[in-house]
C-alpha positions in Angstrom: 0.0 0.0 0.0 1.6 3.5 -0.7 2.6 5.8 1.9 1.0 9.4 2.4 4.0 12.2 3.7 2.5 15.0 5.5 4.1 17.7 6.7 3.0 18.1 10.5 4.6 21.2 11.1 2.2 23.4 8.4 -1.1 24.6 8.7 -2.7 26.1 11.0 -2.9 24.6 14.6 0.0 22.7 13.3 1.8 20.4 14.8 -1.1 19.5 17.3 -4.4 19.4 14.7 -2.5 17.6 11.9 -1.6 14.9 14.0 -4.6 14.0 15.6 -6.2 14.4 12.2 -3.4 11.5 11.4 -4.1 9.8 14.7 -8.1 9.3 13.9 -7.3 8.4 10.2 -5.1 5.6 11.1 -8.0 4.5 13.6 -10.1 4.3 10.6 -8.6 3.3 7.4 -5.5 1.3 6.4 -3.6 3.8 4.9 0.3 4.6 5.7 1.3 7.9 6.9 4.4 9.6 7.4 4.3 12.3 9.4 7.2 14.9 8.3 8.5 17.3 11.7 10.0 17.8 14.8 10.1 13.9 16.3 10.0 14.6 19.7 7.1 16.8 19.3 5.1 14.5 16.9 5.4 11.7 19.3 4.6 14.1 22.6 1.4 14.4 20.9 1.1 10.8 19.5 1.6 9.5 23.5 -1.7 11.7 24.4 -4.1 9.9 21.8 -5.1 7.0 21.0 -3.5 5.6 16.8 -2.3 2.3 15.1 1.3 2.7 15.3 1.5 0.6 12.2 -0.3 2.8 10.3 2.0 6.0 11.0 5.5 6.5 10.4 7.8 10.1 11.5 10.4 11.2 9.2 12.3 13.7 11.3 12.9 16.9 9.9 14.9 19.6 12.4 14.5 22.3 10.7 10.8 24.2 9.2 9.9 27.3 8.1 7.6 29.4 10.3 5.0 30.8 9.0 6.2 34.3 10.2 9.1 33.9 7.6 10.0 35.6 4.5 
């Protein structure tokens, strides 16, 4: 099955609302997600919900553009 990258650091509410929005997919479908961000944060949040770990992967990424930056 293919893998979905999304980047958990962008949007608004970000990091938080996109992965509980991850979190609850993976509850209800099959499909592989990667989320793309700051590890340690993604899995702080990931610890206070309830996910299949199988169906979510984190690809660390240390660095992001805020969305205060030019």
């Amino acid at each position: 099955m293919p893998t979905i990258a999304i980047d958990a650091m962008g949007g608004d509410f970000a990091p938080d609302e996109v992965v509980k929005g991850v979190a609850q997919l993976s509850l209800e479908t099959d499909i592989q997600c990667t989320l793309v961000g700051d590890e340690l944060r993604i899995q702080e949040i990931l610890g206070a919900t309830t996910y299949t770990p199988e169906n979510i992967g984190i690809q660390h990424a240390r660095e992001f553009i805020g969305m205060a930056e030019d």
